[in-house]
C-alpha positions in Angstrom: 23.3 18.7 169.8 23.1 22.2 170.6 26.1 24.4 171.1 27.4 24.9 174.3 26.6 28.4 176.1 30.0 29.9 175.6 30.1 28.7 172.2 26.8 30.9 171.6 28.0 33.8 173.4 31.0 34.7 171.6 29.4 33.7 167.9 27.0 36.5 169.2 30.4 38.8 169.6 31.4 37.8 166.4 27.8 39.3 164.3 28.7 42.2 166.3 32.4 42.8 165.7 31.4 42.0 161.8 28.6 45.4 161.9 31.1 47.3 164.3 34.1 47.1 162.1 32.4 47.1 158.3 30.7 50.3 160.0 33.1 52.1 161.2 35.4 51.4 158.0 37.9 48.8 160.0 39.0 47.1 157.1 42.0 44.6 158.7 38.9 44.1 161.6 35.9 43.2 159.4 38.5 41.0 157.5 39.7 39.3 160.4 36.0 38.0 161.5 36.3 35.8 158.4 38.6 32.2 158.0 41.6 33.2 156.0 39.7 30.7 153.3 36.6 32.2 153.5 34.2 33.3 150.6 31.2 36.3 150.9 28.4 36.8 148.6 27.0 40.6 149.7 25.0 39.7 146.3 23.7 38.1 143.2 26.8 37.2 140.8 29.4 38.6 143.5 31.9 36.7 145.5 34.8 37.2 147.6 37.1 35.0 148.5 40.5 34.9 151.2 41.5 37.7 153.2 43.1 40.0 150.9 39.9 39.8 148.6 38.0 40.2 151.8 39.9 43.1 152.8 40.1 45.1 149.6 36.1 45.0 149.3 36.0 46.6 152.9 38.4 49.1 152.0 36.8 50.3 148.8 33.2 50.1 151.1 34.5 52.2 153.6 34.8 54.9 151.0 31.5 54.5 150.0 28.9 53.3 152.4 26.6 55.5 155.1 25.2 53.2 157.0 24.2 51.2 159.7 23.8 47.1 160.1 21.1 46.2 162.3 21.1 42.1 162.6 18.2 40.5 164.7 16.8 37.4 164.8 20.0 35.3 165.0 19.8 31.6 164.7 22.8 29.3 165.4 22.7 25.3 164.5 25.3 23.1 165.8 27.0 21.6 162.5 29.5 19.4 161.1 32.7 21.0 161.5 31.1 24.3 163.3 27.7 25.8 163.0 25.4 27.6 160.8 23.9 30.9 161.6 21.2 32.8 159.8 19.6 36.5 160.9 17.7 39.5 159.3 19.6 42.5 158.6 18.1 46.2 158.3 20.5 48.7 156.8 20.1 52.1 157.9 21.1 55.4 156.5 21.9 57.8 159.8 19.8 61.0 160.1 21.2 64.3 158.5 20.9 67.9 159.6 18.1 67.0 161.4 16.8 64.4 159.7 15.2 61.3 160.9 17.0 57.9 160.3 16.0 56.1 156.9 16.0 52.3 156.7 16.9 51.8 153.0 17.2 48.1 152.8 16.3 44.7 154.5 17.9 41.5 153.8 19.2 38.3 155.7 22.5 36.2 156.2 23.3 32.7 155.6 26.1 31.5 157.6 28.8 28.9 157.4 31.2 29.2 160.8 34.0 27.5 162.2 35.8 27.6 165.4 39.9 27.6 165.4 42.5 28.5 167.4 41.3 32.6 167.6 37.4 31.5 168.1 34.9 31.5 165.9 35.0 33.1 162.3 32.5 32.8 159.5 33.7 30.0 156.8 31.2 31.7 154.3 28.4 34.3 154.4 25.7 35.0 151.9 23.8 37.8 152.1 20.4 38.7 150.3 19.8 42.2 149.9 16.6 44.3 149.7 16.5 47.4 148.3 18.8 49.8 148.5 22.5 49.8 150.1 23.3 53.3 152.0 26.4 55.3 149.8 27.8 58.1 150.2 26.7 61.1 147.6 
């Protein structure tokens, strides 16, 4: 059964508060689009589990990354107990002094969300990277 319209919409708003707040270096916001049980994989052998876990990689990323997270593609399953999303990410280094914008890596998501009592979260996300992950000099 497919997910309702408003349901869709604001999993939508959730892929985008995820980029907006991991970009801009909002460590208690990127944390919060997570379930406070939640586990991330941004790669092979690496795992993060629970908010605090979730919000200390953030932080320490924040230092660190120049970027951009470009998602496209979404797909969203109804599921039991919530949904599953997938979508293909582009990172993006910005343009310097001049310079033209560099993609540096492509990659995709594998979702696990659930909707509670502040909407929807993700429940687990897996990423699989490609190349190479915009940092800071």
């Amino acid at each position: 059964m497919p997910l309702p319209p408003e349901d869709m919409f604001a999993i939508q708003e959730l892929y985008a508060r995820y980029n907006n707040a991991v970009d801009s270096g909002a460590a208690d916001a990127w944390a919060a689009t997570f379930t406070a049980d939640a586990t991330f994989n941004p790669g092979p052998g690496v795992s993060f589990k629970g908010t605090a876990d979730l919000r200390a990689f953030a932080a320490r990323l924040a230092e660190r990354f120049d970027g951009r997270h470009w998602n496209n593609n979404l797909v969203v399953e109804a599921a039991p107990g919530g949904a599953t999303g997938s979508c293909y990410l582009l990172l993006v280094r910005p343009g310097r002094d001049g310079g033209l914008a560099q993609v540096t890596a492509s990659g995709f998501y594998r979702d696990e969300l659930a909707k509670g009592p502040d909407g929807w979260r993700f429940k687990s996300r897996h990423a699989t990277i490609e190349g190479e992950v915009p940092m800071k000099p």
